[in-house]
Structure formats: C-alpha cells, structure tokens
N, C-alpha and C positions, 0 to 999 in steps of 0.2 A: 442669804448670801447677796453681795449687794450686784447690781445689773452689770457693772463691768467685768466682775472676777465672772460670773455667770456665763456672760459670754465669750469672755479670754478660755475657759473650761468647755464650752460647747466648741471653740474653736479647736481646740486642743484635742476633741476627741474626733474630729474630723481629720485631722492629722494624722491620727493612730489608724484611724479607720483608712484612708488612701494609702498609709505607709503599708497596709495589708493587702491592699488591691492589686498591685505589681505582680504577688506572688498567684495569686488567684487567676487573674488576664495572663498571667505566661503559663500555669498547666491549664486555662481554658484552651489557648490555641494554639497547644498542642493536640487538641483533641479535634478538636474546629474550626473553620476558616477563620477568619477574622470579622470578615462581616457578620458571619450568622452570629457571633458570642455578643456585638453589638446590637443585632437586633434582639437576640432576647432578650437582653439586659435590660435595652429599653420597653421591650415591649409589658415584661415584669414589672417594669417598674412604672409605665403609664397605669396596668391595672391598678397595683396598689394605690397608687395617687387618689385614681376613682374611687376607690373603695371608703378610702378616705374624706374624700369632696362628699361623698353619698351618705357615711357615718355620722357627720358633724353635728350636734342636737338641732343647732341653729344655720339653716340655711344662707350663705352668705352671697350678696349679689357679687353678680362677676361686672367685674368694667372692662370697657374699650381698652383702656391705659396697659392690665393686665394682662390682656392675648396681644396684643401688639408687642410690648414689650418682651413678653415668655417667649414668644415668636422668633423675635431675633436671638436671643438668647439662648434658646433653643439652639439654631446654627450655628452660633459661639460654641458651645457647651459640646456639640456633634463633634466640630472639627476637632477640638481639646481631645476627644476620647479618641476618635479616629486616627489623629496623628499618635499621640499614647499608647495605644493598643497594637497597631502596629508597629512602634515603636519596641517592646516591651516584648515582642512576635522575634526580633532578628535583633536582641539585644537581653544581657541579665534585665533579671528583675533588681539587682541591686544598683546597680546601673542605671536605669531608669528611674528610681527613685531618688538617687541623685542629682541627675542630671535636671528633672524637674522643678528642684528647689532652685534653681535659678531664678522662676518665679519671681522670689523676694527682691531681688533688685531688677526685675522690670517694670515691676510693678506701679511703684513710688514714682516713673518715670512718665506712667501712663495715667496714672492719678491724679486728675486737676479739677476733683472735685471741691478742693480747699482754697480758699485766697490768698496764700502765702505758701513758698516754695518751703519744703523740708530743708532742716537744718547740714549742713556738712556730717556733722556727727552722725545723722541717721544713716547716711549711706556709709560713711567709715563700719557701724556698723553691720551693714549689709556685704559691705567688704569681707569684714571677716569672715561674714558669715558664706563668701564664695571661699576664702580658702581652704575651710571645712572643709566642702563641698570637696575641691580638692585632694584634701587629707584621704577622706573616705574613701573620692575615688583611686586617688594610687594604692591603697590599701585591699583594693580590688585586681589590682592590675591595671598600670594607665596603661594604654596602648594608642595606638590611630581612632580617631574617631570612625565608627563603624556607620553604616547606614539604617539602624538602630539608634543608636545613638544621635546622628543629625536630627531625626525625625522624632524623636523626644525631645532633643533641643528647639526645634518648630513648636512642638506642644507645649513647651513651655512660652514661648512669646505668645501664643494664641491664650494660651491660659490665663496669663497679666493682663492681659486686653479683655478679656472675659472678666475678670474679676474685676478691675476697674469701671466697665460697661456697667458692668449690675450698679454699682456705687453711684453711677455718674445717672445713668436710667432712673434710678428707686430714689433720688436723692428729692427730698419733700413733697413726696406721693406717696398717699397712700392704700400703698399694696399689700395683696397677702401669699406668704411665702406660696403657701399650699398651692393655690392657684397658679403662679410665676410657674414651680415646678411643677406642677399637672400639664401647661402646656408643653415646657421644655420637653418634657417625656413623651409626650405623643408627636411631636413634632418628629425628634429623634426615630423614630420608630417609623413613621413616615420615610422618611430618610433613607432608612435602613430595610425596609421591608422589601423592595425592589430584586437589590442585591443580594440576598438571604433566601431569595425563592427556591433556586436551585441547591440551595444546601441543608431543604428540610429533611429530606432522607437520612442525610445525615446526625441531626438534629433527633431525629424518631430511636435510632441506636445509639445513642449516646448513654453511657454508665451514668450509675447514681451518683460517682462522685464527679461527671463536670457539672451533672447539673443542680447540683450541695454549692459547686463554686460558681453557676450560671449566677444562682438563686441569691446567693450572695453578697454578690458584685451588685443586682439589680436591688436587692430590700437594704442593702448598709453603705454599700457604696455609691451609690445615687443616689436613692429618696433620701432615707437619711441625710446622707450629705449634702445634697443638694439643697434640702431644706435646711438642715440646719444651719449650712453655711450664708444663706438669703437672708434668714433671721438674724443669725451675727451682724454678716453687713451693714444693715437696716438701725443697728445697734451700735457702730462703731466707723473707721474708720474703711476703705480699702486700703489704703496701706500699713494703717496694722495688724489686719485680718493677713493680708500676707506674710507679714513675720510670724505670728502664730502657726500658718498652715505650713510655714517656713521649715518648722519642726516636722514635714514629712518624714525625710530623709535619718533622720536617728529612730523613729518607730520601722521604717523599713529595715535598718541593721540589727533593730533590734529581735523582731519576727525574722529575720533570715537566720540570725541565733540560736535561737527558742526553738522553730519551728523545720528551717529548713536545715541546720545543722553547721552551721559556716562557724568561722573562728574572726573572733574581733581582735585585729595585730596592735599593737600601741600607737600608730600612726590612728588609724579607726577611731581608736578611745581619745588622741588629743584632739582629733577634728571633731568627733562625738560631741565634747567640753566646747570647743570655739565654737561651734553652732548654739550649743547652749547658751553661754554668754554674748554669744551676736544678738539673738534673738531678743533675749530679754532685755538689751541695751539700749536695740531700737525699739523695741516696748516702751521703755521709760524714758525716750528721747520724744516718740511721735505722743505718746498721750501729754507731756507737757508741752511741745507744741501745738498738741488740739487746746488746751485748756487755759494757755496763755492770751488769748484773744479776752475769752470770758473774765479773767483776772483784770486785765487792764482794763476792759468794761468798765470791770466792777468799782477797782481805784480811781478811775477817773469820774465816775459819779458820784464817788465820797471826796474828791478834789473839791467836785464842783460846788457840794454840799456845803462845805465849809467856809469859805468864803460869805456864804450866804446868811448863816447862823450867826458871824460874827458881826 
C-alpha cells in the first residue's frame, strides 16, 4: 500500500477510534469525577508507553528536541482532553462529537507550516463540511448552546492549535512518535495526579465496567491515537490530517447507532453524505496544492533543460 493511502487509513482509524471516545468519557463520568477519569487515562496510558520505550529490540537515544517538544505538547494535548471531557460531562456524547469537528476549519487557519496560503476551494470545502456539522446537529435537537457545549467548542480551538503545533514543532526534525507520546502522557498525568487524589477512594469501588471504559480511553484512545496520529503528521500535511480526523463526527453517529441505540433522521444521513464529500474534496484540493510546488519544480527544470540541448 503505497505511504499516502497508508496514512490517510491510519488517519481514518483515528477517527473511528475518537468518534468512540464521547461515548466511553460520558458513562466514565458518570461514574467519576472528571479529573480522576483523566488521570487514569493518562496515567494508563504513561505506563503503556514505558512499556513500550522498554520493549523496543533496539534502544533508541532520546533528544533534547523530544522532551521539550512532548513537554509543551503535553499541555496542549491536557487542555484538549480537559476542555472535552468536561465538555462531554454536561453535554451529549453526540453533541460533542459534533461540535469538535470544527476542528477542520480551524485548523487550515492555524497551519502555516506551508509557503502558500490554501486555495478558496479548500475552505468552500470545509464549508460544507460545517453545514454537516450542522445537519447532524439539528438532527439531534438544535437548541441554546449549553455550557457543554461552549466548552467543547473551546476544545476544539485548543485542539486546531494542538494539531497544527505538532506540524509546525516536528516540521524537519527528526523525532520519534513513541517518545513525543511517552512524554505527553506522563506530563498529563503530572497534571492530573494532584487533583485525582482525593477521588481515589472513589477510583478503588469503581465496577469492572468503568474501568473496561477507564482502560480504554487510555490503550485506543490516547496511545494509539496519539501515536498514531504524530506519525500521520510527520507523514502528511496538518491540514489534511485535519480533514481525515474531520470524519470524527459520522463514526460517532455512527456508534451511537450501533451501540447506543439512537435513530439516524434523514437530515443525519444528508449531513452524514456532505461531511463525506467535504472531506474528501478538501483531500483532493490540499494534496494537489501540496504537490504543485514539486510539479512546477519539476517543469521548470525540464524548461530549463531545453533550451540547453538545442
């Protein structure tokens, strides 16, 4: 499979995997405060990392670049969950996975890792892909924006600025995902371990199934994702890693379906389709603006060529 579909498909199952995370963070805490479900999550998910870092056949040295970097990013990546999780606490799950796909068009705004501004058409794109957004959400009930709701809409600004960071940070350095996320996770956990103290008791009673959805959130929804989406990055664009991760919002309608029982109205299913087709528009809008620079490159060295030969 060739490197691009590779990682548009690792993207893509990032997607699936956060569109599944909403549901999992809203019966976590109901169970749990909110801080404790974030500190285990990270704290779960620091171990694995080490486990990881410690497995590797081949020892790999750590750099400066890398905890510095992880470091802030780390804080990034805190507040993202922070704002989300309470978010997500006094708001649907369906709701919140909507409201997050915003994302896509902040992203492109905060991305100036490129030397040329995206084209009109890629935000028309991203256009549609807010009316989606839209669709889905009246399909849910539009109502007042809740305070749920504001504060997923913060997580998502925090989130575009996060995504674009990593892009703008990792841009011709060479990092390794593992590492970036090993610290981000222990950073988080720092973070969180303060505020979590008083709610281990809590934490000690807790049933097998929050912490099936603790365990989770922390081995698919972080490590995984976290890495996987560093490596996409690393691999592509941030702003069309944002259009792929774009596609949260129809895997969470789609698991609230499946899983949680809900009904998809035909408003749902035409916002469903415009998401679809937004996404993959601005797909084939941003990868032929990445690859037009290289093309002219390329013609203007065989310009030059010619001339020469004759």
């Amino acid at each position: 499979m060739p490197v691009a579909r590779r990682t548009d498909a690792v993207l893509l199952l990032v997607a699936l995997v956060w569109g599944s995370s909403y549901l999992s963070a809203k019966t976590a805490t109901v169970a749990l405060p909110v801080t404790a479900v974030l500190f285990v999550r990270y704290a779960i998910s620091a171990l694995a990392c080490c486990v990881l870092v410690a497995s590797r056949r081949r020892t790999r040295r750590w750099k400066r670049a890398e905890v510095r970097v992880g470091s802030l990013l780390g804080v990034t990546q805190a507040a993202v969950l922070t704002l989300e999780t309470y978010g997500v606490a006094h708001t649907s799950a369906a709701n919140a996975g909507l409201i997050i796909s915003l994302t896509i068009v902040l992203t492109p705004m905060l991305d100036r890792t490129g030397s040329r501004r995206l084209p009109w058409t890629f935000f028309l794109a991203a256009g549609l892909c807010v009316l989606a957004v839209g669709l889905l959400t009246s399909s849910t009930g539009l109502h007042t924006p809740r305070l749920g709701d504001a504060l997923v809409l913060a997580a998502a600004v925090v989130r575009a600025g996060h995504v674009a960071l990593v892009g703008r940070l990792t841009a011709g350095r060479s990092v390794d995902p593992l590492h970036l996320t090993t610290v981000q996770t222990v950073v988080g956990s720092a973070l969180f371990s303060a505020p979590a103290i008083t709610f281990l008791p809590d934490l000690a009673h807790s049933d097998a199934a929050t912490w099936a959805q603790l365990i989770y959130l922390a081995l698919f929804c972080s490590v995984f994702a976290f890495l996987a989406q560093t490596w996409a990055i690393l691999r592509t664009s941030a702003s069309r890693a944002s259009l792929l991760l774009g596609t949260e919002p129809i895997w969470a309608v789609a698991i609230g379906i499946t899983v949680g029982g809900e009904r998809l109205t035909l408003w749902a299913a035409l916002g469903a389709m415009l998401m679809i087709v937004g996404t993959y528009w601005g797909q084939a809008v941003e990868r032929t603006h990445r690859d037009a620079p290289a093309k002219s490159a390329d013609g203007a060295e065989r310009g030059n060529m010619t001339p020469t030969s004759v």
